[in-house]
C-alpha positions as YAML, in Angstrom:
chain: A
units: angstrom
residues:
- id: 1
  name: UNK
  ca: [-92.63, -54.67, -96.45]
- id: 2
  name: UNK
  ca: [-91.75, -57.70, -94.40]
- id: 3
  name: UNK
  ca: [-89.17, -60.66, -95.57]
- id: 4
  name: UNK
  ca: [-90.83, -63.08, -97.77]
- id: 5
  name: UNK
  ca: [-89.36, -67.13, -96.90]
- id: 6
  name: UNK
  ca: [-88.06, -68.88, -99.45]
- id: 7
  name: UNK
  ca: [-87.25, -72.20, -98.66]
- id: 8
  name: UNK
  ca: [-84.48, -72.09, -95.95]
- id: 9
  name: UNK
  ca: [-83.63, -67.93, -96.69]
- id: 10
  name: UNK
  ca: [-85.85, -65.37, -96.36]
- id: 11
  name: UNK
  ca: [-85.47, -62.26, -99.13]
- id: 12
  name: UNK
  ca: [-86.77, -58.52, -98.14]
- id: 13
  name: UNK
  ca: [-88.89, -57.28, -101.37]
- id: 14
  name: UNK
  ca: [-87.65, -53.46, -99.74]
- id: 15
  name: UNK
  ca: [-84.13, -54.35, -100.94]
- id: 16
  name: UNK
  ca: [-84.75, -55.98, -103.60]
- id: 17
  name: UNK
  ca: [-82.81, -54.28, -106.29]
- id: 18
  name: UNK
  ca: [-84.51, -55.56, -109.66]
- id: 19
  name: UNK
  ca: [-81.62, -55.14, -112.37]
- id: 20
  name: UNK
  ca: [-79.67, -58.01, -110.11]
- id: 21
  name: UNK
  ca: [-81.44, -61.29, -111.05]
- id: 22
  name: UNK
  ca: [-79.91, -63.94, -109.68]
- id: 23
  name: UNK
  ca: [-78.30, -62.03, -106.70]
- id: 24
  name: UNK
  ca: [-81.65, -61.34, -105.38]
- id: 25
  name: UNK
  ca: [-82.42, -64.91, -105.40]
- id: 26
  name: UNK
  ca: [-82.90, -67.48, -102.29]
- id: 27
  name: UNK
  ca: [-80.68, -70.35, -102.03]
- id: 28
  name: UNK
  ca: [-82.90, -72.76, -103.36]
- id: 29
  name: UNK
  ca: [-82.73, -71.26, -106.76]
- id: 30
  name: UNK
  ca: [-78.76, -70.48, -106.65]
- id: 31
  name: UNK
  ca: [-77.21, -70.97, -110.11]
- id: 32
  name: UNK
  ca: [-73.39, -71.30, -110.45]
- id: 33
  name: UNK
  ca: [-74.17, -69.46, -113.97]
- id: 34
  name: UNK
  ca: [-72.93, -65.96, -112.23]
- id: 35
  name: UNK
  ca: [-71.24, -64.86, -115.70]
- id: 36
  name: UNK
  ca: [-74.41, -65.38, -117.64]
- id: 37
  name: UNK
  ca: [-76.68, -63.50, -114.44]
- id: 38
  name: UNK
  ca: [-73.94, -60.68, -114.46]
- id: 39
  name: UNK
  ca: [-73.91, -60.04, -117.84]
- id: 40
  name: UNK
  ca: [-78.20, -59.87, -117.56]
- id: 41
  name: UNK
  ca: [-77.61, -57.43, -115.21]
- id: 42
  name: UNK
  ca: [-76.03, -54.91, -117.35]
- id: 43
  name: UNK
  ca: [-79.24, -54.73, -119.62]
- id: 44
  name: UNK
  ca: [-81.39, -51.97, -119.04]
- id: 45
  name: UNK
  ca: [-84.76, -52.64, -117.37]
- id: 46
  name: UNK
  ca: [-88.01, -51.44, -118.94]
- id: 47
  name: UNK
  ca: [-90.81, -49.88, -117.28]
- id: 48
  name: UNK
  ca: [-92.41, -53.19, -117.35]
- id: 49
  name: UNK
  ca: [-89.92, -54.18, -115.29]
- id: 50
  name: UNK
  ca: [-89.87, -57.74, -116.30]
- id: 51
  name: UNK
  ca: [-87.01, -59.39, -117.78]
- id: 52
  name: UNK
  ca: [-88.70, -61.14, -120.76]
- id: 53
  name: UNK
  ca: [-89.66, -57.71, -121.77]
- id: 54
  name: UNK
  ca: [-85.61, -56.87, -121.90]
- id: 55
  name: UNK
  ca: [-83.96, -59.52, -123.53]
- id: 56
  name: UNK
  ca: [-86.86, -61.43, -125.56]
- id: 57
  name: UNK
  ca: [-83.86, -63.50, -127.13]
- id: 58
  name: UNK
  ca: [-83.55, -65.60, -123.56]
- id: 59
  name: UNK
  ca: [-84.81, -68.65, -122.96]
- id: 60
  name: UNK
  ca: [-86.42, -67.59, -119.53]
- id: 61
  name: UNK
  ca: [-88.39, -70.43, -118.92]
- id: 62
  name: UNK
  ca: [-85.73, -72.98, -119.52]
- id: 63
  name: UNK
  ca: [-83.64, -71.14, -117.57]
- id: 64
  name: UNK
  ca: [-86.00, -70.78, -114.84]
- id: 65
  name: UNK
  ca: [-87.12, -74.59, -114.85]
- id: 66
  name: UNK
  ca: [-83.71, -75.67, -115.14]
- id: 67
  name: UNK
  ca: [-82.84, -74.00, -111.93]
- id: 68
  name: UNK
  ca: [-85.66, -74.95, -109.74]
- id: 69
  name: UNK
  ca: [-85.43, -78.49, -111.39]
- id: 70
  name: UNK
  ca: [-81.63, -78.31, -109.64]
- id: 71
  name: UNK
  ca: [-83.31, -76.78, -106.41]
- id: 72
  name: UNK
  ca: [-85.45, -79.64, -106.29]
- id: 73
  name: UNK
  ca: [-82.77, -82.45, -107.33]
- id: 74
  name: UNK
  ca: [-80.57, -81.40, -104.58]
- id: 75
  name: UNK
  ca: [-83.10, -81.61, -101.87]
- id: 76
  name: UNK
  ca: [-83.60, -77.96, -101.12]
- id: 77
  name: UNK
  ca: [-87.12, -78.78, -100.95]
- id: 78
  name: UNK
  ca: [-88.42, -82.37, -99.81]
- id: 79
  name: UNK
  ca: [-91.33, -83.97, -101.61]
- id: 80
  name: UNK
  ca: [-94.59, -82.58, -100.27]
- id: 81
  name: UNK
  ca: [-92.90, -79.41, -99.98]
- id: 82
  name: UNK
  ca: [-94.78, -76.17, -101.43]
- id: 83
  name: UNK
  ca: [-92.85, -74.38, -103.74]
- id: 84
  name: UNK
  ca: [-93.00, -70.00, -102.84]
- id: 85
  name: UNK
  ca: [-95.94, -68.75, -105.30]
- id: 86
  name: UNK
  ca: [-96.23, -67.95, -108.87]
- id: 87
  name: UNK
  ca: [-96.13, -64.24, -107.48]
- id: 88
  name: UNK
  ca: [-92.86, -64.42, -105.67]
- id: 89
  name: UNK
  ca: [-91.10, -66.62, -108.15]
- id: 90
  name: UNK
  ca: [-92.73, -63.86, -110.99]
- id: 91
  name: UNK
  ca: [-91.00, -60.97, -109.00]
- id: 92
  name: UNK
  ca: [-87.55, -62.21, -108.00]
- id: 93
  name: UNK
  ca: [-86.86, -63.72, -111.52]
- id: 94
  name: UNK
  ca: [-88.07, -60.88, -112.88]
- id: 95
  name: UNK
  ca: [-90.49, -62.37, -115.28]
- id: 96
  name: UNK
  ca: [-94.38, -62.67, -116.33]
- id: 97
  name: UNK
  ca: [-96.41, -65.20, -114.28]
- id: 98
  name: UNK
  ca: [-97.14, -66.69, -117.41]
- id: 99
  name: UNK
  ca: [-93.46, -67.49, -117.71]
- id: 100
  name: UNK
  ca: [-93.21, -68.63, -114.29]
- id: 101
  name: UNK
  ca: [-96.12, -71.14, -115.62]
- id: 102
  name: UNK
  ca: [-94.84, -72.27, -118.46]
- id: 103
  name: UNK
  ca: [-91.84, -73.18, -115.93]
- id: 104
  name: UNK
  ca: [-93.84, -74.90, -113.69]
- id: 105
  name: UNK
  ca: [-95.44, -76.82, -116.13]
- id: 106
  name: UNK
  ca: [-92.31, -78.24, -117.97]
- id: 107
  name: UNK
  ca: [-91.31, -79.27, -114.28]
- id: 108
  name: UNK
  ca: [-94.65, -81.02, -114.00]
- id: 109
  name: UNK
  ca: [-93.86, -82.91, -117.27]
- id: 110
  name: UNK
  ca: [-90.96, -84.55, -115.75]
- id: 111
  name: UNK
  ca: [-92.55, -85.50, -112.72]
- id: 112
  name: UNK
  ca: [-90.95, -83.20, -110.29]
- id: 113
  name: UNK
  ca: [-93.98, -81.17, -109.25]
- id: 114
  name: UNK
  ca: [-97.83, -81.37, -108.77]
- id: 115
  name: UNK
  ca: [-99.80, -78.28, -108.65]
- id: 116
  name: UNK
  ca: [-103.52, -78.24, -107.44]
- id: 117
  name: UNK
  ca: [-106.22, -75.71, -107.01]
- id: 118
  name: UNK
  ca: [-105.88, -74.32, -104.16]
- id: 119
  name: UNK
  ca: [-102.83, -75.76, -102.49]
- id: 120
  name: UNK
  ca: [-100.22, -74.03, -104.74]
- id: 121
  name: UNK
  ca: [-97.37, -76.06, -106.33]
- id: 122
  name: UNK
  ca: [-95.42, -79.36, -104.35]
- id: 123
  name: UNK
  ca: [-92.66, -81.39, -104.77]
- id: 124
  name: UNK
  ca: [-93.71, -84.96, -105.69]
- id: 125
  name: UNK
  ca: [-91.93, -87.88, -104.39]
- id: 126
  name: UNK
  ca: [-89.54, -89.49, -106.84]
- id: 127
  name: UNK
  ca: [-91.05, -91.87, -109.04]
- id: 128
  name: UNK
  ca: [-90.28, -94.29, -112.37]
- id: 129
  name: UNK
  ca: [-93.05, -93.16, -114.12]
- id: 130
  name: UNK
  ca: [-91.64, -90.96, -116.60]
- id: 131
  name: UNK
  ca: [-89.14, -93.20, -117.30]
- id: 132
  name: UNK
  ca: [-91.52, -96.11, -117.90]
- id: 133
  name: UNK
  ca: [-93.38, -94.05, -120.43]
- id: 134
  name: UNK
  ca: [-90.31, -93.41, -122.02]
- id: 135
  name: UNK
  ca: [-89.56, -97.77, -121.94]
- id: 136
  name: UNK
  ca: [-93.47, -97.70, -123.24]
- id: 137
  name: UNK
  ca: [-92.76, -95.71, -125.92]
- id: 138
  name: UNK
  ca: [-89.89, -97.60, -126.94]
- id: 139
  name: UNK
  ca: [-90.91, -100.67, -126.86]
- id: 140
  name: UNK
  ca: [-94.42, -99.53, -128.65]
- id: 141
  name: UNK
  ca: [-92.36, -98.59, -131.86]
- id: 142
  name: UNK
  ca: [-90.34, -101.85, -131.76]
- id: 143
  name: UNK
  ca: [-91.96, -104.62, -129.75]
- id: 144
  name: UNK
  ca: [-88.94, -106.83, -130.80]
- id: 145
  name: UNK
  ca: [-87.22, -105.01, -128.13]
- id: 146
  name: UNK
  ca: [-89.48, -106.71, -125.57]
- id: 147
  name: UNK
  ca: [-86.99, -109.34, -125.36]
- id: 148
  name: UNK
  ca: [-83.70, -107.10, -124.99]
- id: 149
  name: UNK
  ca: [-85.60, -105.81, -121.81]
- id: 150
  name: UNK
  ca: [-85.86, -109.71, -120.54]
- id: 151
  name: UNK
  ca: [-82.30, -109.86, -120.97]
- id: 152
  name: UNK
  ca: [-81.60, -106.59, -119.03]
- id: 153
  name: UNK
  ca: [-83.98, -107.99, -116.28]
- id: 154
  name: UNK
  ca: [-82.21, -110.96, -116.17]
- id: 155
  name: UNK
  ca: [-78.95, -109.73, -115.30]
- id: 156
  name: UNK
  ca: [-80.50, -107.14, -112.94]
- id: 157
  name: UNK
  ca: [-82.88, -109.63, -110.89]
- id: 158
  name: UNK
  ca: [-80.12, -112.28, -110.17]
- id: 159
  name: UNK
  ca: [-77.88, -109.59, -109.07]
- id: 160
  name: UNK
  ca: [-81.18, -108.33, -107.00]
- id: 161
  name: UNK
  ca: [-81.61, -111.63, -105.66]
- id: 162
  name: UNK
  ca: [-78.63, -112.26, -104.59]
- id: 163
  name: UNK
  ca: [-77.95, -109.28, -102.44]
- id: 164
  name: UNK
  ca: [-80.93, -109.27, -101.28]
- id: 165
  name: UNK
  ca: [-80.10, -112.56, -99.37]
- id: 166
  name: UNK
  ca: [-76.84, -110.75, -97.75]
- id: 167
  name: UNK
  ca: [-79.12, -107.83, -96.73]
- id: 168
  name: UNK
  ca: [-82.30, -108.42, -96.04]
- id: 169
  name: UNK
  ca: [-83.79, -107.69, -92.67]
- id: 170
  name: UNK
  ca: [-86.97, -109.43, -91.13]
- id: 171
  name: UNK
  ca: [-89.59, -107.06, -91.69]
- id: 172
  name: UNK
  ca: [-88.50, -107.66, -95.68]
- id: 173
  name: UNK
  ca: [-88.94, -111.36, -94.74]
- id: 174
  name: UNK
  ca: [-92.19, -111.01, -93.18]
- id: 175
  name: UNK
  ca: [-93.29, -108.98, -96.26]
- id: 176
  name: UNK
  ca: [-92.06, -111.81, -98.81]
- id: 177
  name: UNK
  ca: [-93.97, -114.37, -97.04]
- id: 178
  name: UNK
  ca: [-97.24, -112.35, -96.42]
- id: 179
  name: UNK
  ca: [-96.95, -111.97, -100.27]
- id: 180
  name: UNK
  ca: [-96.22, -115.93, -100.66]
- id: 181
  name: UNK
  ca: [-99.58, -116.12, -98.90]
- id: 182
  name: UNK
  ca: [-101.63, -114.69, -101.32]
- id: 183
  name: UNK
  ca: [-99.73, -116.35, -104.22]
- id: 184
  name: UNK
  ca: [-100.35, -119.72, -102.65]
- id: 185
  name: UNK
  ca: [-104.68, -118.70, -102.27]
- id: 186
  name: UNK
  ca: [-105.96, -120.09, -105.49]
- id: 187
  name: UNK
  ca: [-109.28, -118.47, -104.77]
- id: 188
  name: UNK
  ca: [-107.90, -114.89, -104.63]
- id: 189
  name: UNK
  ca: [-108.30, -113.22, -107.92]
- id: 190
  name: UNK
  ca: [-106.08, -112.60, -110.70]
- id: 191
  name: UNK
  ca: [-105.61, -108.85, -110.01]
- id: 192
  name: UNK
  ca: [-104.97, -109.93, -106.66]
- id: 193
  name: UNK
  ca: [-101.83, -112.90, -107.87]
- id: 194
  name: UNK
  ca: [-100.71, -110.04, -110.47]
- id: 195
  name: UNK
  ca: [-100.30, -107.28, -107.38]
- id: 196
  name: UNK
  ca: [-98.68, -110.17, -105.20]
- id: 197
  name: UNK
  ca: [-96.13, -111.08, -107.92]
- id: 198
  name: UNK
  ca: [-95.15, -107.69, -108.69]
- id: 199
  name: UNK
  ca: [-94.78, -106.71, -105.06]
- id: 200
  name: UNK
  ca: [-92.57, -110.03, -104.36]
- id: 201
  name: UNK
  ca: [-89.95, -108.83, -107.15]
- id: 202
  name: UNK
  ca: [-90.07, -104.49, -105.76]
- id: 203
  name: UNK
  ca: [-89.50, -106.07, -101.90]
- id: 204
  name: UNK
  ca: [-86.34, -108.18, -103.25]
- id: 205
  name: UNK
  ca: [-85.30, -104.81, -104.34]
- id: 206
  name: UNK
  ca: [-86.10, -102.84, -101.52]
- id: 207
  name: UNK
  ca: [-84.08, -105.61, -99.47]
- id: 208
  name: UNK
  ca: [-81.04, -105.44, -101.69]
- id: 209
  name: UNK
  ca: [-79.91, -102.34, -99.71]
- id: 210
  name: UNK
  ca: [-79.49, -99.99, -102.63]
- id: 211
  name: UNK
  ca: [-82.62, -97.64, -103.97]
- id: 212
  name: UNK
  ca: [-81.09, -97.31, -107.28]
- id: 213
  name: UNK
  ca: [-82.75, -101.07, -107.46]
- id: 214
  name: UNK
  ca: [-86.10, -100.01, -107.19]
- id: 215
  name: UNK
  ca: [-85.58, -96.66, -109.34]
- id: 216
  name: UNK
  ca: [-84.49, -98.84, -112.12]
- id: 217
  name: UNK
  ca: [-86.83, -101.79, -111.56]
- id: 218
  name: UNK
  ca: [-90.59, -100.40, -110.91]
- id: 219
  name: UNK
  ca: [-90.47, -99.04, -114.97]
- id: 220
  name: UNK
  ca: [-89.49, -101.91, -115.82]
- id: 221
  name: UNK
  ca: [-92.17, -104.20, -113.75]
- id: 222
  name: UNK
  ca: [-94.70, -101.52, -114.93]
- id: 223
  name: UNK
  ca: [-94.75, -102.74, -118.27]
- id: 224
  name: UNK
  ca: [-94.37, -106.25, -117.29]
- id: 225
  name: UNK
  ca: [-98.21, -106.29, -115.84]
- id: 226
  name: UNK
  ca: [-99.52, -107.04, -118.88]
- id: 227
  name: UNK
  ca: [-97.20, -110.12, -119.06]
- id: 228
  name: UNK
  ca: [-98.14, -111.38, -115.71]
- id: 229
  name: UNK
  ca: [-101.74, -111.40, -116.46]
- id: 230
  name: UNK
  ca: [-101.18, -113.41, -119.56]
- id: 231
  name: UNK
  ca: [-99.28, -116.11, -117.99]
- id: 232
  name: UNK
  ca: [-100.58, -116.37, -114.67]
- id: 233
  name: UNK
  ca: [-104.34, -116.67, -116.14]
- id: 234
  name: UNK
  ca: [-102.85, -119.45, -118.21]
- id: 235
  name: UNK
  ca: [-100.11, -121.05, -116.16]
- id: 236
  name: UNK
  ca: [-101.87, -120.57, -112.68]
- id: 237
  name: UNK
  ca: [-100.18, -118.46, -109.59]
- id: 238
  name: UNK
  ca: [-99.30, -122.19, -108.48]
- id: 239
  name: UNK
  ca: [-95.89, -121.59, -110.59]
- id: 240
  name: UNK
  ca: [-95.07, -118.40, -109.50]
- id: 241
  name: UNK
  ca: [-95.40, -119.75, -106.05]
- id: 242
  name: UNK
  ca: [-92.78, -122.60, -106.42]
- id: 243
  name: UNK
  ca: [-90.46, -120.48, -107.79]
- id: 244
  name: UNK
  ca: [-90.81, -117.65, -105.50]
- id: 245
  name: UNK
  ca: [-90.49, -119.77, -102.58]
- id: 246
  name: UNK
  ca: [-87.22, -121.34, -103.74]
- id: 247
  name: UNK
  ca: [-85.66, -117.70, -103.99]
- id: 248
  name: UNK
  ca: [-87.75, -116.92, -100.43]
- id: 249
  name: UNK
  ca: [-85.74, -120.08, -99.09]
- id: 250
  name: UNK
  ca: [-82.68, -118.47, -100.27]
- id: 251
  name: UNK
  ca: [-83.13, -115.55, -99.11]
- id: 252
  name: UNK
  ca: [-84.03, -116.20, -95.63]
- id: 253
  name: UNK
  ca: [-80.59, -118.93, -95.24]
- id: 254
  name: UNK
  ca: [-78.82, -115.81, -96.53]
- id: 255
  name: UNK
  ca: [-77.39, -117.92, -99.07]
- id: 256
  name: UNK
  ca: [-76.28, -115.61, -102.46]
- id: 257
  name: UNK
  ca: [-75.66, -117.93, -104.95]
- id: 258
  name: UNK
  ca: [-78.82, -119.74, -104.26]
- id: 259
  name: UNK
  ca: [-80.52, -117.16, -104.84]
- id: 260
  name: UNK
  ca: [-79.35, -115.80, -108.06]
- id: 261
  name: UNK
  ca: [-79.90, -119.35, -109.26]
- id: 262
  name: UNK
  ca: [-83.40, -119.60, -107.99]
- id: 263
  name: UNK
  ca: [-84.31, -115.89, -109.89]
- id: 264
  name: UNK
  ca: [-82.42, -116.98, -113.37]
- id: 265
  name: UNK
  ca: [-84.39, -119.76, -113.32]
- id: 266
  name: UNK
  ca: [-87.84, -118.58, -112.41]
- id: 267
  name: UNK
  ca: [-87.12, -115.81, -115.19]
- id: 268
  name: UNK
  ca: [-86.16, -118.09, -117.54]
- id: 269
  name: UNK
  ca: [-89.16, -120.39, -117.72]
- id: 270
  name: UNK
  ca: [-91.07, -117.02, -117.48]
- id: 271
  name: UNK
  ca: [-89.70, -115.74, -120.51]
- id: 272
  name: UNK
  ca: [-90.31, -119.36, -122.26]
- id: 273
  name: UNK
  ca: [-94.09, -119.51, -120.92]
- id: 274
  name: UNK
  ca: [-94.92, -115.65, -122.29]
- id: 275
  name: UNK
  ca: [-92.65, -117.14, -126.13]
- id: 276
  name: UNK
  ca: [-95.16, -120.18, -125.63]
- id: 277
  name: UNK
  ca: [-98.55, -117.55, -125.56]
- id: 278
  name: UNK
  ca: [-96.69, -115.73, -128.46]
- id: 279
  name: UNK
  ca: [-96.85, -118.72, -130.70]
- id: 280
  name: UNK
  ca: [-99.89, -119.80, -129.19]
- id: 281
  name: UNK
  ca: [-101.89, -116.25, -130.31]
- id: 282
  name: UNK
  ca: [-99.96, -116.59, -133.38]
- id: 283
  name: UNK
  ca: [-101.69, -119.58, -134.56]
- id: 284
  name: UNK
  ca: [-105.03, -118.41, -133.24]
- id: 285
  name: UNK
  ca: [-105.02, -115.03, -135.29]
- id: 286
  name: UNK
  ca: [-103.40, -116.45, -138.82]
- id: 287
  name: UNK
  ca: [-106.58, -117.53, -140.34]
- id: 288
  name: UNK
  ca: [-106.23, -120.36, -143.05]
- id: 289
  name: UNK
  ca: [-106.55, -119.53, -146.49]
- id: 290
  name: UNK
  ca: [-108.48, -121.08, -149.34]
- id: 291
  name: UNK
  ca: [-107.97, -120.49, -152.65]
- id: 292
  name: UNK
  ca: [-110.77, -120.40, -154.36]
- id: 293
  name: UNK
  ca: [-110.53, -120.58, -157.99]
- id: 294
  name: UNK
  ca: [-111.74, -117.35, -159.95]
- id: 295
  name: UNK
  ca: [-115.31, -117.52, -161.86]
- id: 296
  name: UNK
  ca: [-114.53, -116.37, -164.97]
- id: 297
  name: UNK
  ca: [-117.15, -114.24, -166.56]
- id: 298
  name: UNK
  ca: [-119.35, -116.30, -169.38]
- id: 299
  name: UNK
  ca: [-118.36, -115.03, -173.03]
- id: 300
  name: UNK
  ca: [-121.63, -113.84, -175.37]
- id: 301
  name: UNK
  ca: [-122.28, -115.52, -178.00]
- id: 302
  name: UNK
  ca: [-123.58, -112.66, -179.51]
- id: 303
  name: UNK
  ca: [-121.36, -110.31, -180.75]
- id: 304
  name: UNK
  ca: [-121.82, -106.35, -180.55]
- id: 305
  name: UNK
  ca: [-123.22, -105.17, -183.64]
...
């Protein structure tokens, strides 16, 4: 039978000895748990030949998923990448397909994988997403929190800001002021000034020379398009403009401090202008009440006999 490749190894099914587990495996899915695959490895295999069937008790499939998830994590495969097929994972782990499924699937939950018909299984790129459904969730069970996550972006965006001025490079300038552009078009549409003002805030990040920015950020400005539809259809893109152009200013003289200065105080009088549409949709909702006095019910004059 020839070699099968598994990511940067290949693994001969011929010699393939299927009490050894995780000795068999390819170094993508090494695990430095060689105590727990040893002691697997003492068990007897059924005729089923399938390690679920042995030792029932296991938690195969977090196993599994937690060592692929650390395959993937460490860059053993690239996003894009196709992981080796249910059938080859199934027989080197030693487990169902179904299990190798159930695997896959938890993977897919966190964002890690995509599988469609026809193209197998692949690494996705990394992404915010799951933690902005997590900052969704939160903030769905106790809106108050809204405002804890405008303090957080507060201290994040200045510091944003202000090394992005020390490190940004002219194709991040060119970018800022392409996006200044359509900020400054008061005929473009409102989807159109939402996109531009998101984008503006992700290419400061990009510029500050550290991805962590934009890991942490793009949640957050995820659940922040709500907000920017609310006060740009009421305050105008006109704002956003000014502001943005002071920190663009900034940012091109490579001048820090100005910077930060220019961000606190564009967030600021954004966080005042979205309090402002709070009280304002306040008002409009609480209906006024009249108290009307209660008809009381006229009293016989004829008693019951």
């Amino acid at each position: 039978m020839s070699p099968v490749s598994l990511g940067r190894q290949e693994v001969d099914h011929s010699r393939l000895d299927r009490p050894r587990v995780a000795a068999s495996i390819a170094s993508p899915l090494r695990t430095s748990r060689r105590a727990h695959s040893s002691s697997v490895a003492a068990e007897p295999v059924s005729s089923s030949g399938t390690l679920d069937d042995v030792a029932p008790g296991l938690d195969r499939v977090s196993d599994i998923s937690r060592q692929l998830e650390r395959a993937i994590v460490q860059g053993e495969y690239s996003p894009g990448q196709r992981l080796p097929p249910e059938r080859l994972l199934s027989s080197q782990f030693q487990v169902s397909r179904s299990v190798i499924r159930e695997a896959l699937g938890r993977l897919a939950s966190l964002g890690l994988v995509e599988s469609r018909q026809g193209s197998g299984t692949r690494v996705t790129a990394p992404s915010g997403r799951q933690v902005s459904l997590g900052y969704e969730r939160l903030l769905r069970e106790v809106p108050e929190r809204l405002a804890e996550l405008a303090a957080v972006r507060l201290t994040l965006e200045t510091s944003i800001a202000s090394l992005a001025a020390l490190h940004r490079r002219p194709e991040h300038l060119r970018e800022l002021e392409r996006l200044q552009q359509i900020l400054h078009q008061p005929r473009r549409s409102l989807a159109a000034h939402v996109k531009a003002d998101g984008d503006f805030h992700a290419t400061l990040a990009e510029a500050a020379g550290n991805p962590f920015f934009s890991l942490v950020l793009s949640p957050i400005h995820d659940l922040l398009t709500e907000s920017r539809l609310q006060t740009l259809r009421r305050y105008g893109a006109s704002i956003a403009w000014q502001h943005h152009q002071r920190i663009l200013d900034a940012v091109r003289a490579q001048d820090p401090a100005e910077a930060a200065r220019a961000m606190e105080e564009h967030l600021t009088v954004n966080s005042r202008h979205l309090q402002e549409i709070d009280d304002a949709t306040e008002t409009e909702v609480s209906p006024s009440v009249d108290v009307v006095p209660l008809r009381r019910k006229p009293v016989s004059k004829h008693l019951p006999r």
